[in-house]
C-alpha positions as CSV (number, residue, x, y, z in Angstrom):
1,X,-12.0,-3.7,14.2
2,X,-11.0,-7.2,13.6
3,X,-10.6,-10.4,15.6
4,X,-8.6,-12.5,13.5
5,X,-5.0,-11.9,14.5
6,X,-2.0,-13.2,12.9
7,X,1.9,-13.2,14.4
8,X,4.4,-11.2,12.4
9,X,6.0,-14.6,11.6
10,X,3.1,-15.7,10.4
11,X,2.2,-12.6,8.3
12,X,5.8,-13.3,6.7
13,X,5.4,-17.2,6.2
14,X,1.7,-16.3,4.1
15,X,2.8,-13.2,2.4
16,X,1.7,-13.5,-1.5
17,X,2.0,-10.8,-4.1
18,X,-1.1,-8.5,-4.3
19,X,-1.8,-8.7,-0.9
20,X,-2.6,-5.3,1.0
21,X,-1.3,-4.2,4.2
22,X,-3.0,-1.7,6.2
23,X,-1.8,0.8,8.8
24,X,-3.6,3.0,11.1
25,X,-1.6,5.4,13.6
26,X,-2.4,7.8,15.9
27,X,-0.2,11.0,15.6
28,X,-1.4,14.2,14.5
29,X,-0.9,13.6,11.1
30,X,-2.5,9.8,10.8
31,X,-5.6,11.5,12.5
32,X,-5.7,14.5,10.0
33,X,-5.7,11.5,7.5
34,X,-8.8,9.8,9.3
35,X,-10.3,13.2,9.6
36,X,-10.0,14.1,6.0
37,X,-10.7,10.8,4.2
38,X,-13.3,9.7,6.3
39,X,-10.9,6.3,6.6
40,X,-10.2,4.2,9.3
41,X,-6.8,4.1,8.7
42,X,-3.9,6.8,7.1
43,X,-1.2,4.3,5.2
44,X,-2.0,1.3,2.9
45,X,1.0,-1.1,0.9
46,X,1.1,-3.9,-1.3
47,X,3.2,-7.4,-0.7
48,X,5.9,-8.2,-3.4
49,X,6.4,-11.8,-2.6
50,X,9.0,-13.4,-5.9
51,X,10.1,-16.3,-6.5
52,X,13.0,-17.2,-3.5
53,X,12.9,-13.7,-2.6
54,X,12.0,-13.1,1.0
55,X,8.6,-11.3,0.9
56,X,9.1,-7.1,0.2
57,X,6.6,-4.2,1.0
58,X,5.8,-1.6,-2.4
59,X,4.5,1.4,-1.2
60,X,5.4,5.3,-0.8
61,X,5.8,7.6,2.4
62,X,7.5,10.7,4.1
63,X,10.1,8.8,5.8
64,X,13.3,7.3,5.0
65,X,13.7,4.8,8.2
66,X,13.8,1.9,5.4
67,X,16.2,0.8,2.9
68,X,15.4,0.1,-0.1
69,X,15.9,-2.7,-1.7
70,X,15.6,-1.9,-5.3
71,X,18.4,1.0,-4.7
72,X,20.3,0.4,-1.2
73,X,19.7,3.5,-0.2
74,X,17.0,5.1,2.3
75,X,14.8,7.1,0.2
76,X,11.5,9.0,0.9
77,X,8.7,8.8,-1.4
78,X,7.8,5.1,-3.3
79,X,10.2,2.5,-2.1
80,X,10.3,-1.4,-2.0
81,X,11.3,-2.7,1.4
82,X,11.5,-6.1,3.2
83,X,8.5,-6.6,4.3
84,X,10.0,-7.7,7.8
85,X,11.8,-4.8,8.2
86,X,8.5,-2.9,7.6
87,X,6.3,-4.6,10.0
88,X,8.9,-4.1,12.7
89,X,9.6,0.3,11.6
90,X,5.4,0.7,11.2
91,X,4.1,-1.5,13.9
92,X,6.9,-0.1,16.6
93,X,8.9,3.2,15.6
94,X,5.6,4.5,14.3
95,X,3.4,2.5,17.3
96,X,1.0,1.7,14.1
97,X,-1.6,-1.3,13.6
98,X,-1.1,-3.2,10.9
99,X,-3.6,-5.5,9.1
100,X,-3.3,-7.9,5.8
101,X,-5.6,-8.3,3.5
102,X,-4.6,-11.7,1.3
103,X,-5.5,-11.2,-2.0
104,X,-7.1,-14.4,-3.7
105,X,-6.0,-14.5,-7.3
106,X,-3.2,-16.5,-9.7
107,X,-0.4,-14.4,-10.2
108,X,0.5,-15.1,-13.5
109,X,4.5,-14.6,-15.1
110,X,2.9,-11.6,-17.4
111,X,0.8,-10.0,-14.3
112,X,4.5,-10.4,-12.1
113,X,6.6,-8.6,-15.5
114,X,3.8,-5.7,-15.2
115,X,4.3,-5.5,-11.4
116,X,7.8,-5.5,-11.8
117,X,7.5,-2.2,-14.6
118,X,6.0,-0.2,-12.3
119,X,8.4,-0.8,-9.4
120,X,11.3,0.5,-11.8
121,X,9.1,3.4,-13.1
122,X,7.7,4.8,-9.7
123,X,10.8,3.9,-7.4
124,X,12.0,6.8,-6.0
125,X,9.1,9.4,-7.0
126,X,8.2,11.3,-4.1
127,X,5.4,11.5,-1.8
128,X,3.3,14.8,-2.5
129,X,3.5,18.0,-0.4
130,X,0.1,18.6,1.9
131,X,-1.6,21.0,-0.3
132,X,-0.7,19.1,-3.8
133,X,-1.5,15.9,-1.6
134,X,-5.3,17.2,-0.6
135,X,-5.6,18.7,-4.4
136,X,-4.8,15.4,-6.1
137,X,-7.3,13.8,-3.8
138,X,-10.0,16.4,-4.6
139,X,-9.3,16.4,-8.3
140,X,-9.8,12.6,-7.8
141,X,-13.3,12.6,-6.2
142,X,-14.4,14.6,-9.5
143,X,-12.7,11.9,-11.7
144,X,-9.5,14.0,-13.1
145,X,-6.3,11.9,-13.3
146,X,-3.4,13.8,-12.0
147,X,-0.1,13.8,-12.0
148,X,1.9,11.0,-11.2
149,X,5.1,13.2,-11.1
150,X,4.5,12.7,-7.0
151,X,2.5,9.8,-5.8
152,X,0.4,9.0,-2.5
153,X,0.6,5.4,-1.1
154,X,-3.1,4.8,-2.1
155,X,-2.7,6.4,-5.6
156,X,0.4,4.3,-6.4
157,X,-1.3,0.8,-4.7
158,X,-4.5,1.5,-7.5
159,X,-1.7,2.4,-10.3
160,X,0.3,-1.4,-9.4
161,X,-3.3,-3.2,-9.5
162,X,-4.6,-1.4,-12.4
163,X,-1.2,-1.9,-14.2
164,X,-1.4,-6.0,-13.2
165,X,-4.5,-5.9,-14.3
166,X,-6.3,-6.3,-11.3
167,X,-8.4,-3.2,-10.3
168,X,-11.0,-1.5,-13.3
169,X,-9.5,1.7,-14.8
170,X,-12.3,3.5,-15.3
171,X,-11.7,6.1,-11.9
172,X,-8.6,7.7,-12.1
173,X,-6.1,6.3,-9.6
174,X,-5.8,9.7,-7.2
175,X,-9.6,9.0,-6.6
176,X,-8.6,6.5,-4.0
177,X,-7.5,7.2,-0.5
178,X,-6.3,4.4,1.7
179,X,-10.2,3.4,3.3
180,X,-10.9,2.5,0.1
181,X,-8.6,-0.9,0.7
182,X,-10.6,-1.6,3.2
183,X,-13.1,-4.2,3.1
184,X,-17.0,-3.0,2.9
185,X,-15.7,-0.2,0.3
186,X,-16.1,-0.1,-4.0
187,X,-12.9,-1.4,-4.7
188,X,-14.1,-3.2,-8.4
189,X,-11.6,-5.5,-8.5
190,X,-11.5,-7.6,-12.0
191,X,-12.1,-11.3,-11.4
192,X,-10.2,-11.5,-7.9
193,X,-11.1,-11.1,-4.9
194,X,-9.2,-9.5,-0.9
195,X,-10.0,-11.3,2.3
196,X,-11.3,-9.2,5.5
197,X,-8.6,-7.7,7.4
198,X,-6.4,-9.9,10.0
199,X,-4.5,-7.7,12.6
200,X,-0.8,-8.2,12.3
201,X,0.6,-8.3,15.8
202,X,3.7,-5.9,16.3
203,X,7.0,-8.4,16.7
204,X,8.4,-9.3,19.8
């Protein structure tokens, strides 16, 4: 898909906030993802990268394999995790590609404080069943909000760049699915802008 290709290291040394990691596996379940969406890929996270903190992946998902950061403990649904410690569990335990997208835009200290809201409102909230899953996603695609009381990796990427002020607010944030993240797609971003996709190579 790509023939850019960055190390894990180096992924880790260029991380910035707002930038969006992709994932595309190749279980039964990432498949039924593909299948469903019409996406190339099943999984899609945002970089945290704060002041001399090392850089941390925001996103939300079924398993537990990472601790997180914000709590210590190993939670499913949203979670903030080091982002090293995620390259290593997606690319390997699940046998996942990962790409980065680097998002070109000035973080500003108010855009970092709304980023920093939503981590403490979402943390914790858990990833939706399959059939509450698929029925957000449809209710989506006919531009009804849903719930947030559970929240999908994509839906909960769009409410973080919506909240920072960086995506348009007019579609509802369930009416994204993780393709959407990926370049070539209506994203309307507001006055920034996401780079193609560079494979991330697994570590090791």
């Amino acid at each position: 898909m790509t023939e850019s290709e960055l190390s894990a290291t180096e992924a880790l040394q260029n991380a910035r906030t707002g930038d969006i990691w992709l994932f595309r596996g190749r279980k039964l379940a990432d498949r039924a993802i593909h299948v469903a969406t019409t996406s190339p890929i099943n999984h899609v996270a945002m970089a945290v990268a704060l002041d001399d903190l090392p850089p941390l992946l925001w996103h939300t998902e079924i398993g537990r394999s990472l601790e997180d950061v914000w709590t210590g403990d190993h939670n499913r649904g949203a979670q903030l995790n080091l982002l090293t410690d995620a390259i290593e569990v997606w690319t390997e335990k699940y046998d996942q590609q990962a790409w980065v997208r680097h998002l070109d835009a000035e973080i500003t200290t108010e855009m970092e404080d709304q980023l920093l809201r939503v981590i403490a409102a979402y943390q914790g909230r858990p990833f939706p069943r399959t059939r509450q899953l698929a029925g957000k996603w449809v209710s989506g695609r006919i531009r009804r909000e849903a719930s947030e009381t559970a929240v999908y990796c994509a839906q909960l990427v769009a409410i973080t760049y919506r909240k920072m002020g960086l995506l348009d607010p007019k579609k509802p944030a369930n009416w994204y699915d993780p393709g959407r993240f990926w370049s070539g797609h209506d994203l309307e971003l507001r006055g920034v802008t996401l780079g193609p996709e560079i494979a991330v190579a697994a570590p090791g």
